[in-house]
C-alpha positions as CSV (number, residue, x, y, z in Angstrom):
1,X,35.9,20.6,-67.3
2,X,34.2,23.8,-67.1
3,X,35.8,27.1,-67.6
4,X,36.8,30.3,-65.4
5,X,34.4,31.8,-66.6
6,X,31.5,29.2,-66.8
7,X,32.8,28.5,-63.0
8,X,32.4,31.9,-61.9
9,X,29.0,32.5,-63.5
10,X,27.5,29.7,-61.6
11,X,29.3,30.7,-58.0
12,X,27.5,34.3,-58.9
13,X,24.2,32.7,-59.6
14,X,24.0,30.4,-56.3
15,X,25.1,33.9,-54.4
16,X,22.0,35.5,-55.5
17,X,19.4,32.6,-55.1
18,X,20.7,32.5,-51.1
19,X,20.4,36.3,-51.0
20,X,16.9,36.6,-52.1
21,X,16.0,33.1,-50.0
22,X,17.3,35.3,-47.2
23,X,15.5,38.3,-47.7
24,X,12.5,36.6,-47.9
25,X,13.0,34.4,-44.6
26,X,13.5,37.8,-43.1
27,X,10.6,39.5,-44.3
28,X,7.9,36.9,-43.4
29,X,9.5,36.5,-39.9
30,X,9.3,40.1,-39.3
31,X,5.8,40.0,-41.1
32,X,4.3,37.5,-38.0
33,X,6.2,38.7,-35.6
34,X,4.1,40.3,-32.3
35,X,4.5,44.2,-32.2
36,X,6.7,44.2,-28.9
37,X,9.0,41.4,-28.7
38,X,8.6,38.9,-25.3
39,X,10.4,40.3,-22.0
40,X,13.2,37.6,-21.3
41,X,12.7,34.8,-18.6
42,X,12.9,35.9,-15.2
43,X,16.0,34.3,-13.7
44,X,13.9,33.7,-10.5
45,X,10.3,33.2,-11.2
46,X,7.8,34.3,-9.0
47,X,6.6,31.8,-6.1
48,X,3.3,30.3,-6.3
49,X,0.4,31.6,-3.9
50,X,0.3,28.8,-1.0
51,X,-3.4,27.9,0.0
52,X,-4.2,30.1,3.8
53,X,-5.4,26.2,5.2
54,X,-2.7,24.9,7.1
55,X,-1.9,21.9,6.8
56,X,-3.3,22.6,2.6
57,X,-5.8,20.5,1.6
58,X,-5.5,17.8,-0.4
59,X,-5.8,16.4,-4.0
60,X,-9.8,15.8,-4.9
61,X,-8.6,12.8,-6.2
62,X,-6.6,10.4,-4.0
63,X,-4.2,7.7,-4.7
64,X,-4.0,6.5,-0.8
65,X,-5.1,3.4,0.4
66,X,-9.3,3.4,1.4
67,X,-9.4,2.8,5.2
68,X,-13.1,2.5,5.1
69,X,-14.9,-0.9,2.9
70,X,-16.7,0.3,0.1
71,X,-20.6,-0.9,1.1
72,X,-23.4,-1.2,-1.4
73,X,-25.4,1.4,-0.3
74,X,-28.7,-1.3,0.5
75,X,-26.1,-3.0,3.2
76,X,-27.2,-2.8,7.0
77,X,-30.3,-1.4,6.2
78,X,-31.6,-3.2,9.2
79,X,-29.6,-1.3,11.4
80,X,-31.6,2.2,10.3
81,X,-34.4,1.8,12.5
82,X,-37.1,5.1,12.6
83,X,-38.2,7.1,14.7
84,X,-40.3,9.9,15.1
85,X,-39.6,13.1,12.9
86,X,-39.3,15.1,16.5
87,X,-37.3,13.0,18.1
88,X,-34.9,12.3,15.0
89,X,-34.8,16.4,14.6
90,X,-34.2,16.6,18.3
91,X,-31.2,13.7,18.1
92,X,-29.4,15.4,15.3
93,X,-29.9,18.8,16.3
94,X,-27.8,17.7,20.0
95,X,-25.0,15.9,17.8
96,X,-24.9,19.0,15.5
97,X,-24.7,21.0,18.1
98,X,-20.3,19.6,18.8
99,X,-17.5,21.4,17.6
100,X,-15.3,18.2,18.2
101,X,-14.9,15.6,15.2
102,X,-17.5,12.6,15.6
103,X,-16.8,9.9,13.1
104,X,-19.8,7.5,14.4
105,X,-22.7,8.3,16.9
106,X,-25.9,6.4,17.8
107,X,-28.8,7.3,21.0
108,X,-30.3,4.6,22.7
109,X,-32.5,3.6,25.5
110,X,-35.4,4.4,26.9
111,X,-35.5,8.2,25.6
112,X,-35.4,6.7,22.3
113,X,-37.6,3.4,22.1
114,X,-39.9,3.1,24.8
115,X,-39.2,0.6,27.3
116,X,-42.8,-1.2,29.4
117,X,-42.9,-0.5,33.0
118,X,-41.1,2.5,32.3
119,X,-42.4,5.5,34.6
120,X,-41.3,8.9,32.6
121,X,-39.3,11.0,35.0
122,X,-41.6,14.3,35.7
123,X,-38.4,16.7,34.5
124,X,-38.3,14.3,30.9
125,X,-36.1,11.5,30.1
126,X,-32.2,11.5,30.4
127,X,-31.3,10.4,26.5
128,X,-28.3,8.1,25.8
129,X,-26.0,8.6,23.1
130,X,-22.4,7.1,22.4
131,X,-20.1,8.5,20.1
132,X,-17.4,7.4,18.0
133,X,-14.0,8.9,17.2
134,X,-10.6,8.8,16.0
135,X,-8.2,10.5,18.0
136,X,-10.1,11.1,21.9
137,X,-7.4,13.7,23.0
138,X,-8.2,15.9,20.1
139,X,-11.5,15.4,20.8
140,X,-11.7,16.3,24.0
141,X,-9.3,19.6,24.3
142,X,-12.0,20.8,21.2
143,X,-15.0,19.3,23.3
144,X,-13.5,21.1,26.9
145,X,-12.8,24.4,24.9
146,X,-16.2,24.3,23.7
147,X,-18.0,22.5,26.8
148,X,-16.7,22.9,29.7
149,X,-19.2,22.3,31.9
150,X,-19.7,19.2,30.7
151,X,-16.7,18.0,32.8
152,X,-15.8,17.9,36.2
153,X,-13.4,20.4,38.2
154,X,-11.0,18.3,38.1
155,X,-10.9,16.8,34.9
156,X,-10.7,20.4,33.4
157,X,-7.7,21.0,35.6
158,X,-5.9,18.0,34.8
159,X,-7.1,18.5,30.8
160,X,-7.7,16.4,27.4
161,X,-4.7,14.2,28.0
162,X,-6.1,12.8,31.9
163,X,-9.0,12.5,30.1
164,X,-8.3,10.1,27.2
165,X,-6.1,8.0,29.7
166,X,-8.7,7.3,31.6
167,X,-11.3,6.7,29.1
168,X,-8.9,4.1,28.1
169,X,-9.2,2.3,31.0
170,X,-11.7,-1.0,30.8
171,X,-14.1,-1.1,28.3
172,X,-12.3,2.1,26.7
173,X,-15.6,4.7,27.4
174,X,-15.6,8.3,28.9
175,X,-18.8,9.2,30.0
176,X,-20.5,13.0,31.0
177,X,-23.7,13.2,32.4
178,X,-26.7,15.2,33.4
179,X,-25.6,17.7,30.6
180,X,-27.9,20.1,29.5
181,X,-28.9,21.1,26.2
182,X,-31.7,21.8,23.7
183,X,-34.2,21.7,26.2
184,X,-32.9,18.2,27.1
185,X,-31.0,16.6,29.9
186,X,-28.3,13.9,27.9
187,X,-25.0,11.4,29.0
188,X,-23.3,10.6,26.2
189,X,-20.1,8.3,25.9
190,X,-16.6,8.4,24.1
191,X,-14.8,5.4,22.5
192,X,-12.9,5.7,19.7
193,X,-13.8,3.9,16.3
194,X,-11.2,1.4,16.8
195,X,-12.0,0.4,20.2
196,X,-16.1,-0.1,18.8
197,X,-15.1,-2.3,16.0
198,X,-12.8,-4.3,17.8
199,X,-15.8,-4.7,20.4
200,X,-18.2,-5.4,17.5
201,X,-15.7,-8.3,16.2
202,X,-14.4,-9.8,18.9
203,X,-16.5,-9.4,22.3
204,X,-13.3,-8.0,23.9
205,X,-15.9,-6.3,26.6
206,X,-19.4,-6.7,25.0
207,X,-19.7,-3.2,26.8
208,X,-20.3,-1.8,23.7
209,X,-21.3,-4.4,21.4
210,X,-23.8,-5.4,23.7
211,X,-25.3,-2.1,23.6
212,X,-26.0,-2.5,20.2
213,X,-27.3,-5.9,20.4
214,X,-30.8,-3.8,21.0
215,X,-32.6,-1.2,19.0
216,X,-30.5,1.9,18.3
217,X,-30.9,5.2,16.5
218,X,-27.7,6.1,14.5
219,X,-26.9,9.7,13.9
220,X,-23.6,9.9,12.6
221,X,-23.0,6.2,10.4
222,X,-18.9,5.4,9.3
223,X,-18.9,2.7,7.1
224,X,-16.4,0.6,8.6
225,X,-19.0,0.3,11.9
226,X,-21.9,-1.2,10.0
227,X,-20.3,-3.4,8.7
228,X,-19.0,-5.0,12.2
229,X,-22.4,-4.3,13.6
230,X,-23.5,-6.2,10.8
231,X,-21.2,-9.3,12.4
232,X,-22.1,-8.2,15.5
233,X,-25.8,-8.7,15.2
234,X,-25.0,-12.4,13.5
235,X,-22.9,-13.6,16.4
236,X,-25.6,-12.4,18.9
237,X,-28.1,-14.7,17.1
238,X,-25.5,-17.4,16.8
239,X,-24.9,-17.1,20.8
240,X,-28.8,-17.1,21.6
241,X,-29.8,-20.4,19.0
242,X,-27.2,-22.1,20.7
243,X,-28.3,-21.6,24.1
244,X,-32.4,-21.9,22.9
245,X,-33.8,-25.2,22.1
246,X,-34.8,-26.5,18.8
247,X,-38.3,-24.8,18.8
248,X,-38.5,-21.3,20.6
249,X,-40.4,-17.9,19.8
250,X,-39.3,-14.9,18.7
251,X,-40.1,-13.4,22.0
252,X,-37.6,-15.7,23.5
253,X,-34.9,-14.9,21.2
254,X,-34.9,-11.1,21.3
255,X,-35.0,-11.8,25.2
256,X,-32.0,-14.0,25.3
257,X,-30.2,-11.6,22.8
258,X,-31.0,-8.3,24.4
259,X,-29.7,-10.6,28.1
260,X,-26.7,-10.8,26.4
261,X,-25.2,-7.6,28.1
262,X,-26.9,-8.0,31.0
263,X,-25.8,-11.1,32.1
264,X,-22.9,-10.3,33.8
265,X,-23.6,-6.3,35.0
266,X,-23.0,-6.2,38.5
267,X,-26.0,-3.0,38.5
268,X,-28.3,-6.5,38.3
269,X,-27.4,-7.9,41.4
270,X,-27.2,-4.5,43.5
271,X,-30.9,-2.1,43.4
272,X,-29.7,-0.6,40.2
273,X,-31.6,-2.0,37.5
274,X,-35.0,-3.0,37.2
275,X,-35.1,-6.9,37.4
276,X,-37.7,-7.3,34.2
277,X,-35.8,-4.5,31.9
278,X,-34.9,-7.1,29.2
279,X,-38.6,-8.2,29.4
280,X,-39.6,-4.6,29.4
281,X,-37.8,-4.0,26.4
282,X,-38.8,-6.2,24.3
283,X,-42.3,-6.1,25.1
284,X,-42.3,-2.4,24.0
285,X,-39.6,-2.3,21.1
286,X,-40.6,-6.3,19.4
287,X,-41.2,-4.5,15.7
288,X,-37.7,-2.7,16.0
289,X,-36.0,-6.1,17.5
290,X,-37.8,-8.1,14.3
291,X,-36.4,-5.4,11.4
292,X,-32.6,-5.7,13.4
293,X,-33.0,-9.7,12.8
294,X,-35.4,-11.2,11.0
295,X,-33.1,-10.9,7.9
296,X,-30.2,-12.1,9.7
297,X,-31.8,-15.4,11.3
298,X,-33.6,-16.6,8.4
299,X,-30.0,-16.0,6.0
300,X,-28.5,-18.6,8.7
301,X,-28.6,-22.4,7.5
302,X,-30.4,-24.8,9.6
303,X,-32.9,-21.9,10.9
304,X,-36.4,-21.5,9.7
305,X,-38.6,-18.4,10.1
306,X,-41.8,-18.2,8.3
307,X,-42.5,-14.6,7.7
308,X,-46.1,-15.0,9.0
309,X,-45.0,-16.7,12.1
310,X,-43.8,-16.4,15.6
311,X,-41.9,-19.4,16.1
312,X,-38.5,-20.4,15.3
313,X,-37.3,-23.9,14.4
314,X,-33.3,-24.7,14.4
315,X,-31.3,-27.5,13.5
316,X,-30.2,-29.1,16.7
317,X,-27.5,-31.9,15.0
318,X,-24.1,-31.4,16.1
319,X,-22.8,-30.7,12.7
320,X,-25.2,-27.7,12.4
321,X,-24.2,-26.4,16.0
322,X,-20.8,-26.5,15.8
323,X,-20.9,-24.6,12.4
324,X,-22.1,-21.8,14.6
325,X,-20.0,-22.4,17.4
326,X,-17.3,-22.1,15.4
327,X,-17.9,-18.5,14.2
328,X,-18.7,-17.1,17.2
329,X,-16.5,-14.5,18.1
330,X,-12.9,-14.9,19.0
331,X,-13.0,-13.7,22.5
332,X,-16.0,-16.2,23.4
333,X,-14.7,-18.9,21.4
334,X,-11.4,-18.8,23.0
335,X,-12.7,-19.0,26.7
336,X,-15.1,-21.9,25.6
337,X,-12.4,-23.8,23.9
338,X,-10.1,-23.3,27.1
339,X,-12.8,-24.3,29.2
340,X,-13.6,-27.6,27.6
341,X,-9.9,-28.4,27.3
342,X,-9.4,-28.3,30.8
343,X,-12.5,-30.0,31.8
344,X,-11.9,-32.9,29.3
345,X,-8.5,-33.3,29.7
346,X,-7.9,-32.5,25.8
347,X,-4.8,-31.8,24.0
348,X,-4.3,-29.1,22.6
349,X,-3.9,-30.2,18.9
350,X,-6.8,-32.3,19.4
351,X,-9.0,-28.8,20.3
352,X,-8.6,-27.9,16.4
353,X,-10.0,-31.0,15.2
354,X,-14.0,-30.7,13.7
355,X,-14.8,-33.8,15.6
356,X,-14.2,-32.1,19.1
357,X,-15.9,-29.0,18.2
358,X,-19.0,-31.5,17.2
359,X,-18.2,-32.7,20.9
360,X,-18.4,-29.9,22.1
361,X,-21.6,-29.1,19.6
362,X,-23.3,-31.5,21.5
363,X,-22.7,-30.7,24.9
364,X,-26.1,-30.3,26.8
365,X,-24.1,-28.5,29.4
366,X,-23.5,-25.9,26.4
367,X,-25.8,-23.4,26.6
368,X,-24.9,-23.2,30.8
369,X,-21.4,-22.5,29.4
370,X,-22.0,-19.6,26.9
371,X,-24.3,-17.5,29.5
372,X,-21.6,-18.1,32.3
373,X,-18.8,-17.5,29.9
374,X,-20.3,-14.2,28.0
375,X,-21.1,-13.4,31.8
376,X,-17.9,-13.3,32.8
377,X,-16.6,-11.1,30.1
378,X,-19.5,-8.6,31.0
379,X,-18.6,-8.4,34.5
380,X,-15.0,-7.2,35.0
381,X,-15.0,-4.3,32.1
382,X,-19.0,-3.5,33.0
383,X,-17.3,-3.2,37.0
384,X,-14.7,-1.2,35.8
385,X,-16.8,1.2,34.2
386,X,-18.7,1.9,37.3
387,X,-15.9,2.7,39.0
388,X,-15.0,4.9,36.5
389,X,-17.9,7.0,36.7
390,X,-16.2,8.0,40.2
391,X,-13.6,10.2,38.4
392,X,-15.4,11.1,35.1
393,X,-18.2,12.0,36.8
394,X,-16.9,13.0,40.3
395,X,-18.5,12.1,43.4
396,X,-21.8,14.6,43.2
397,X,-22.6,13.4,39.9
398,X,-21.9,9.7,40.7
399,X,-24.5,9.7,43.6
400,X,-26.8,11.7,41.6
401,X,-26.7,9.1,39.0
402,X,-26.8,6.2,41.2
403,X,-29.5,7.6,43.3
404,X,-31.5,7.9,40.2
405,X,-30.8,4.7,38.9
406,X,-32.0,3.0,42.3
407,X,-34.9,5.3,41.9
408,X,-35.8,3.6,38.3
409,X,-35.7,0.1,40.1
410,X,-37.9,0.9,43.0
411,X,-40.3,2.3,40.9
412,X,-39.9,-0.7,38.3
413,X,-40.5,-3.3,41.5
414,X,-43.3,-1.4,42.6
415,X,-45.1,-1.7,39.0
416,X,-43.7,-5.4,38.8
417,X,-46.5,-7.2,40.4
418,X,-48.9,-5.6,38.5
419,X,-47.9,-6.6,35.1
């Protein structure tokens, strides 16, 4: 055992190591230290500048779900057809021109592509466009804010809302005419994107999708739209090789495709429309019909197309036919299967089996089905829309419209003959 004194020497030497440890902890501490020592926290820190755009914008990157596909970027490349660098300025410049969000907008007709027999109107030509968007209230309290004489009295009265309740009416379309700008008299339409693409899919109306059965310009392109265009210009060729026979030209093809629309449009029976326009187009606008197709026809199986030819061949078997029936859209194919049902007395579990739809495949009373059935889906929505132009147009612009209109088809059935 160790002594006092041994005991208390040690306790003094373990004092004096922790003092100098100390003293030296102290001295590099104070050695680093900053000249003024940190304020202490705030007990409410200050609040953090909020971004002046209300709602603020969001992230850069996103974690929601993509609405639109993701395309590669050579998809629908058919559907870009060119024009000339004036009239694509000209077309871009009038879209640019809206305040009011358009998601998706294309011009058409004869202001566009040139259409044979057409007589050019002495003050220019009126050019078509339709345009697509998302919300069509919103759209149109921006568009009457910004526009208002391009609607009526009365649909400025009644405002945005009357508006896009009546443009859902029918084929789901607002139209205003004879409005001026750029130099240019224009009539464009409104539909919303949802509206097109169910259109595109299905045939709900073919008001739309059989507008863009024929050559278009796009302006504005939304991904989600080519892509049903895309199915849309596969179902048209699917409806006209049904209805052609197994050899036929390319001439009758774009014909019976560009019909499609037409087939139904009460404007055909009354002096509205010139008799020979779907001859008249195509004649004119062949090279833009053959880049919208060619493609298309020859990806189908059964279909041959040589590149350096005019003619078309098909498989006519009923396995090959009813392939294509099959995927014709669902609007059509429903009104053919009911159709068939009722004539042939066939159950309705039976109507899902391949060997009826092979029946039905081979059919010759067929292709007298499709144009009577895809003309009865053109007439109510295409009558509708006429009636239509009575309020979105009001009566002054209505007659003006018609009047011009039967103007076009004397002047088209005074050329007729000649041609």
């Amino acid at each position: 055992m160790l002594s006092v004194a041994a005991r208390s020497s040690r306790s003094r030497l373990i004092l004096s190591r922790f003092i100098a440890r100390s003293l030296s902890t102290e001295t590099v501490a104070s050695a680093s230290a900053d000249p003024a020592p940190p304020p202490p926290p705030a007990k409410h820190p200050a609040p953090k500048t909020r971004s002046r755009l209300s709602p603020a914008p969001r992230p850069a990157i996103s974690h929601r779900r993509q609405v639109s596909p993701q395309l590669p970027p050579t998809f629908g490349q058919n559907q870009l057809l060119p024009v000339s660098n004036t009239t694509r300025a000209l077309l871009e410049s009038i879209v640019a021109d809206f305040d009011a969000p358009i998601r998706y907008a294309f011009a058409y007709g004869s202001g566009v592509f040139e259409q044979d027999g057409y007589v050019p109107d002495p003050k220019g030509p009126m050019l078509d466009f339709m345009f697509a968007v998302t919300y069509p209230q919103h759209f149109h309290s921006i568009n009457m804010n910004q526009h208002p004489n391009h609607y009526p009295l009365h649909a400025r009265a009644l405002g945005s809302s009357f508006v896009s309740k009546v443009q859902e009416i029918g084929p789901g379309v607002w139209f205003n005419a004879f409005v001026k700008t750029k130099g240019v008299t224009i009539k464009y339409g409104v539909t919303t994107v949802d509206n097109l693409c169910s259109d595109l899919l299905n045939w709900n109306s073919l008001y739309l999708a059989g507008r863009m059965h024929k050559p278009l310009r796009i302006i504005k392109d939304e991904p989600r739209v080519r892509l049903t265009q895309q199915v849309n210009l596969v179902s048209a060729i699917r409806a006209a090789i049904l209805i052609l026979p197994e050899s036929f030209s390319e001439t009758q093809l774009f014909e019976t495709i560009a019909g499609i629309s037409y087939s139904g449009d009460p404007r055909m029976v009354l002096p509205a429309e010139n008799r020979g326009k779907v001859g008249n187009i195509v004649r004119k606008q062949r090279d833009q019909f053959r880049e919208l197709y060619y493609r298309l026809v020859v990806g189908l199986p059964g279909v041959q197309w040589p590149i350096w030819s005019t003619t078309i061949r098909q498989d006519v078997g009923p396995q090959a036919r009813a392939a294509h029936l099959r995927k014709l859209p669902s609007n059509l194919l429903a009104k053919i299967r009911y159709r068939y049902q009722r004539e042939w007395s066939v159950p309705d579990s039976e109507m899902a089996e391949n060997a009826t739809w092979m029946k039905i495949a081979g059919d010759e009373k067929l292709p007298l089905v499709l144009h009577e059935e895809m003309s009865g889906i053109v007439r109510y929505p295409a009558t509708v829309q006429s009636l239509k132009g009575l309020v979105s147009g009001g009566l002054i612009t209505s007659a003006r419209y018609s009047a011009e209109k039967v103007g076009k088809w004397w002047r088209g059935s005074k050329q007729a003959p000649s041609q």
